[in-house]
C-alpha positions in Angstrom: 51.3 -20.1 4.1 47.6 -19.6 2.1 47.4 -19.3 -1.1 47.5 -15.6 -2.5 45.8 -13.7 -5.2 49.2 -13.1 -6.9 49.2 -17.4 -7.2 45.7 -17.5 -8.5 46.6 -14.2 -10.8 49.3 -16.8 -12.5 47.6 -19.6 -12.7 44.6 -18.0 -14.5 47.1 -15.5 -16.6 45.5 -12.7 -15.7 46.6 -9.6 -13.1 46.2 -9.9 -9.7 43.6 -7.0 -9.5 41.2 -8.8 -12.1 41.5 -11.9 -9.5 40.7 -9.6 -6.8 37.5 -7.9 -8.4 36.5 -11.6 -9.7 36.4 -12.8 -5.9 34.7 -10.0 -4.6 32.0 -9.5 -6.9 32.9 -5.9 -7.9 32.3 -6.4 -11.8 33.6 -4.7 -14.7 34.7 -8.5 -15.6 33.8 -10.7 -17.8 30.9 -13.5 -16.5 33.0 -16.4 -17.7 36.7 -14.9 -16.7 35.5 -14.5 -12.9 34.0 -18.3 -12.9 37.4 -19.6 -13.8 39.3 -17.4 -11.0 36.7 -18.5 -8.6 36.6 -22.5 -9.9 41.0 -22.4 -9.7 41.1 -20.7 -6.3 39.2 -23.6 -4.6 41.0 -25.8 -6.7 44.1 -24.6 -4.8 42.5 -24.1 -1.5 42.1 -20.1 -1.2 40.9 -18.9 1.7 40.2 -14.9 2.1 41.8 -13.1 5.0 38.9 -12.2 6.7 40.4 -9.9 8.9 41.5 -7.9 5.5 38.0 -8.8 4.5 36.3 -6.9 7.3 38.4 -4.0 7.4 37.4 -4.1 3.3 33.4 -3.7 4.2 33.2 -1.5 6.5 35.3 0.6 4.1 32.3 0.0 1.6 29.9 0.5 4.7 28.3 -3.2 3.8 24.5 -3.4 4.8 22.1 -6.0 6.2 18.4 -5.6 5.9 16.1 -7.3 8.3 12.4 -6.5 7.9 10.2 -8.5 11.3 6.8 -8.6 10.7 4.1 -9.2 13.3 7.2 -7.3 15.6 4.6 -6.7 18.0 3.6 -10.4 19.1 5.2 -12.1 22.0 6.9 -15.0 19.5 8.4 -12.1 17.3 9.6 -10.0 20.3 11.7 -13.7 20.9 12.9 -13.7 17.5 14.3 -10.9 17.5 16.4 -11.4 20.5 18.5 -13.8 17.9 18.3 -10.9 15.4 20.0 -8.5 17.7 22.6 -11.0 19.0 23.4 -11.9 14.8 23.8 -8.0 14.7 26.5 -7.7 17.3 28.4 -10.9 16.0 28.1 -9.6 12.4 29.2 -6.0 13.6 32.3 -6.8 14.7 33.3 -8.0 10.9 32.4 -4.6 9.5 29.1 -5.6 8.2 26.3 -2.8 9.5 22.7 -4.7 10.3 19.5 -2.7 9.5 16.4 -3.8 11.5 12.5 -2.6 10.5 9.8 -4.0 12.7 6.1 -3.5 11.4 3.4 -4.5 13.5 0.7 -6.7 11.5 1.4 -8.0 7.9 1.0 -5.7 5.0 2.9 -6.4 1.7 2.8 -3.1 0.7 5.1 -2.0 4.0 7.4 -4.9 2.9 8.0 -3.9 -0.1 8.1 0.0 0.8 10.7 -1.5 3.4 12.8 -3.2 0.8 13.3 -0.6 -1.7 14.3 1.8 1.0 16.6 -0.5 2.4 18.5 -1.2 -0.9 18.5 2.4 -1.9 20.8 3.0 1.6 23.3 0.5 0.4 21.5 -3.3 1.6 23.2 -5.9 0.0 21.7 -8.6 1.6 17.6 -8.8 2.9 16.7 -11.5 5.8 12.5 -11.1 5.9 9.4 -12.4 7.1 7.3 -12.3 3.9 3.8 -12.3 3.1 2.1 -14.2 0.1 1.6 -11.3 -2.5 2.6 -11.6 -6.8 4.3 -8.4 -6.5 6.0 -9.2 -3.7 7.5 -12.1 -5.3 8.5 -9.9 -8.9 10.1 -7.7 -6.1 12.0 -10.5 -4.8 13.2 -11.4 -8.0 14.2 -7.7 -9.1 16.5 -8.4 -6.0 18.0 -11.2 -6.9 18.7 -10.2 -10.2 20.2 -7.3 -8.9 22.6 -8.9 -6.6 20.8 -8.8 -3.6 20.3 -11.5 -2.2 16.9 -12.7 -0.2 16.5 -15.2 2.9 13.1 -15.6 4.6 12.2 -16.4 8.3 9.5 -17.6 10.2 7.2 -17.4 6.7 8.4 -18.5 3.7 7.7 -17.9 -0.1 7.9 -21.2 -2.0 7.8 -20.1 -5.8 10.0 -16.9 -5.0 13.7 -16.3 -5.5 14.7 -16.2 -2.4 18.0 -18.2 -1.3 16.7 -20.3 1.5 14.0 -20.3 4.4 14.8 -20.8 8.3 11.8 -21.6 10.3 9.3 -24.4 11.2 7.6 -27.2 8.9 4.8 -25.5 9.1 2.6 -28.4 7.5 4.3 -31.0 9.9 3.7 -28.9 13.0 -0.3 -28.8 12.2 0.0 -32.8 11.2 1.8 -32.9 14.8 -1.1 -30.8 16.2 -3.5 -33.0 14.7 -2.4 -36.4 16.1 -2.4 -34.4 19.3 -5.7 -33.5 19.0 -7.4 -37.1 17.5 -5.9 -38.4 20.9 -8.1 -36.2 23.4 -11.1 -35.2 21.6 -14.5 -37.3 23.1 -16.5 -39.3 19.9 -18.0 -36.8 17.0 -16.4 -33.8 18.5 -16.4 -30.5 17.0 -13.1 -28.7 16.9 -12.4 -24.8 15.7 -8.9 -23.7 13.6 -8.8 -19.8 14.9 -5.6 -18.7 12.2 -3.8 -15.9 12.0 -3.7 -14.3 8.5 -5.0 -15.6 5.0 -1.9 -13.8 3.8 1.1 -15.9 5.8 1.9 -19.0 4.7 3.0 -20.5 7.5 -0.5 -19.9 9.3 -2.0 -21.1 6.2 0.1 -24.4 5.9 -0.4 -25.9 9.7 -4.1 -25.1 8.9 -4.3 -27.0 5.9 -1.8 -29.7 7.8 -4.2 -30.0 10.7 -7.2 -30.7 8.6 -5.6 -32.9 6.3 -4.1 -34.7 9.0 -7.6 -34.7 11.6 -9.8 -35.2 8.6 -7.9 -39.2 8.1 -7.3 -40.0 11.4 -10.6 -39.1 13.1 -13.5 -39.5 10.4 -16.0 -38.7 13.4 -14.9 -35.5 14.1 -16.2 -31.9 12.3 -13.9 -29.7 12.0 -15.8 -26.0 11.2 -14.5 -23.2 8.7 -11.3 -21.4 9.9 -11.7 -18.3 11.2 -9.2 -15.6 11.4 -8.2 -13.5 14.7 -5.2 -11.7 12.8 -2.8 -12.0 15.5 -5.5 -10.2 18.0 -5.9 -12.3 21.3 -9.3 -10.6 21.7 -10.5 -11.5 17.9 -9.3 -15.0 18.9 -11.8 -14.9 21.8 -14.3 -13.6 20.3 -14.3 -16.0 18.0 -14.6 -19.1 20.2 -17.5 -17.3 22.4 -19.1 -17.0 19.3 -18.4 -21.0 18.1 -19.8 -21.6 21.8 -23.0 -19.9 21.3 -23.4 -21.6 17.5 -22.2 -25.1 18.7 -22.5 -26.1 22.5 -20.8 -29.6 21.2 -17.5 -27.6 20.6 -14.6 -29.2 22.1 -11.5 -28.0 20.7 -9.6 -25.5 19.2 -6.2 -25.4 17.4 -4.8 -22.1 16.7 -2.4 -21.9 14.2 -1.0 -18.5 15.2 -1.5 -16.1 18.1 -4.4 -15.5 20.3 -4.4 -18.1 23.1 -4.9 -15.4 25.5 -8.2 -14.5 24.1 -9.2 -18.2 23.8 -8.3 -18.9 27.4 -10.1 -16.4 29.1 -13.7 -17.1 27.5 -13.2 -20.7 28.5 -12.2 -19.8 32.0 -14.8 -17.7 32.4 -17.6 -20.5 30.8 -15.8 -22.9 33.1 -15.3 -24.8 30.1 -11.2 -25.1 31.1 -10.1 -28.8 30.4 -13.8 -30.0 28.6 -12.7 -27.7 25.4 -9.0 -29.1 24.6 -6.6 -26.2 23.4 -3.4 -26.6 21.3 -1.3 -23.8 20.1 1.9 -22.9 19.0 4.7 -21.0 20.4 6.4 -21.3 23.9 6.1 -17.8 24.8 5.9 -16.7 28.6 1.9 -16.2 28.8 1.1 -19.4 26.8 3.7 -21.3 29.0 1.5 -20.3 32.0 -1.5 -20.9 30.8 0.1 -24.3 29.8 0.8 -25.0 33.5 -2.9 -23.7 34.4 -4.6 -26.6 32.4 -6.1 -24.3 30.0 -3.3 -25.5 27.3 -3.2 -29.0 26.9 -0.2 -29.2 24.4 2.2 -26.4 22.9 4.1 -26.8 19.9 7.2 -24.8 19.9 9.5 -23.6 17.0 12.9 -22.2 18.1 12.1 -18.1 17.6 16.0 -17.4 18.3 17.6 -19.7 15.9 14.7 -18.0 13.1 16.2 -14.6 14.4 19.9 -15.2 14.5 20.5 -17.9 11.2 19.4 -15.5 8.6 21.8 -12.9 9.5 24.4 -15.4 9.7 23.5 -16.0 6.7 23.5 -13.2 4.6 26.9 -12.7 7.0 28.4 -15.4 5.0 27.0 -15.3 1.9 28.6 -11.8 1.5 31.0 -12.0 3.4 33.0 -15.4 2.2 30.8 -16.3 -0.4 29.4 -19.1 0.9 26.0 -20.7 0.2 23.3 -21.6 2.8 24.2 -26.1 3.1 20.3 -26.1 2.6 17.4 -24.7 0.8 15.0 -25.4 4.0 16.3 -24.9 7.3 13.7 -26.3 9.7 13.9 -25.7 13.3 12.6 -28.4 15.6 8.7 -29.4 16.7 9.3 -29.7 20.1 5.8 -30.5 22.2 5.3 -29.6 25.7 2.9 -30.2 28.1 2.6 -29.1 31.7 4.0 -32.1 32.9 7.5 -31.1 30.4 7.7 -27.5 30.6 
């Protein structure tokens, strides 16, 4: 038989509803008291009856926030597959999931997002953040509050959150780089298209591809980053305009989306294969342009397992307690090439 509150109640010396409101975070205890109950019960091994436990939140009608930015890009439409499947596991324990999906990146819809979200009863907030001061003091309003805050897919180094899930993105443009160094012809010129100043995870395999090209090929130039915003038709429009400025172009890493836009103003300067492409994310259009030639490598980054950890989570965070095992949860770099796919 487990160990019950009444047990823990004695050993403490105190009643058995102070143990209970100490375990379950309702308050109206003192800071120190509650540490002790919680310290002794894993001395003695409690668990908590989580089938009492679910019953218990969906009396208190327990909320999930999940805020997916960028929803309307092919490697978010993927993440969110894990999103909905975490929502259906969670569910079933009495935990309700709330998703918001804003297209593009705009900290001011994030934060709009958030306070709505806690206002209807969020205890918990999984979200793909953008890199913004206030956004960060909101953050840590949250946490102060309670609320605790798990980021996907982007993270926010210097905020409060609990813990990130998502790619290295620094290691996955070092990756890129070493790629790249091995295809590019002698003093080659290469273009970085990224996707928003604003996201750090575009920002970071940016500044890890340069770093990273910059040592291992001294001959190459690598020209100013531009920015296509997500927009697959920005994207091409800035590599017809590199063409034009620089017939010596011959590659282009993007660190976000926009291969579609890329690939057709090569295909159609019969350029496919002399101007090397790498990108990121194994979604069903870059997979075929992959296979066509006018990929040469893909980095991918698991877009379920960003989708489906952070509810899980929250899910146990709130639900037993229990703290993410680590601050960084990095999915794998996997590289394909046609040859893999």
């Amino acid at each position: 038989m487990g160990v019950t509150l009444q047990q823990i109640a004695e050993a403490v010396g105190v009643s058995r509803g102070t143990v209970d409101r100490a375990l379950n975070d309702r308050g109206r205890i003192k800071p120190e008291v509650a540490e002790k109950i919680k310290k002794i019960a894993e001395e003695m091994g409690y668990q908590p009856n989580r089938a009492g436990r679910a019953l218990a939140m969906a009396k208190q009608s327990v909320r999930i926030g999940v805020i997916l930015q960028s929803a309307d890009t092919p490697f978010m439409k993927k993440v969110l597959n894990g999103i909905e499947d975490a929502k259906a596991e969670v569910e079933r324990m009495g935990i309700e999931v709330m998703v918001k999906k804003l297209n593009g990146i705009d900290s001011v819809k994030v934060m709009d997002t958030m306070k709505k979200m806690r206002a209807s009863g969020c205890k918990g907030i999984a979200m793909v953040p953008v890199e913004d001061e206030e956004l960060k003091k909101l953050i840590h309003e949250f946490v102060e509050e309670g609320i605790p805050v798990v980021t996907f897919n982007s993270d926010l180094e210097d905020s409060d959150r609990l813990c990130f899930v998502g790619q290295n993105a620094l290691q996955s443009g070092k990756v890129a780089a070493g790629l790249m160094a091995e295809i590019l012809p002698k003093g080659a010129k290469v273009q970085v298209i990224s996707g928003y100043p604003s996201n750090q995870s575009h920002r970071n395999r940016s500044d890890g591809f340069i770093s990273e090209l910059n040592a291992v090929r001294k001959d190459v130039e690598i020209l100013d980053i531009q920015y296509a915003y997500d927009d697959s038709k920005i994207a091409g429009k800035i590599t017809e305009e590199m063409l034009k400025l620089h017939s010596d172009l011959r590659g282009v890493y993007l660190a976000a989306s926009g291969t579609d836009g890329v690939c057709k103003v090569l295909k159609n300067k019969s350029l496919v294969g002399k101007v090397k492409v790498i990108s990121n994310d194994l979604t069903t259009r870059n997979e075929q342009e992959l296979k066509r030639g006018l990929i040469q490598f893909l980095l991918g980054q698991n877009a379920y397992v960003q989708g489906y950890s952070p509810v899980m989570i929250l899910f146990d965070k709130l639900f037993d307690g229990k703290e993410p095992e680590e601050e960084h949860q990095y999915t794998e770099i996997v590289i394909k090439t046609k040859y893999n796919l």
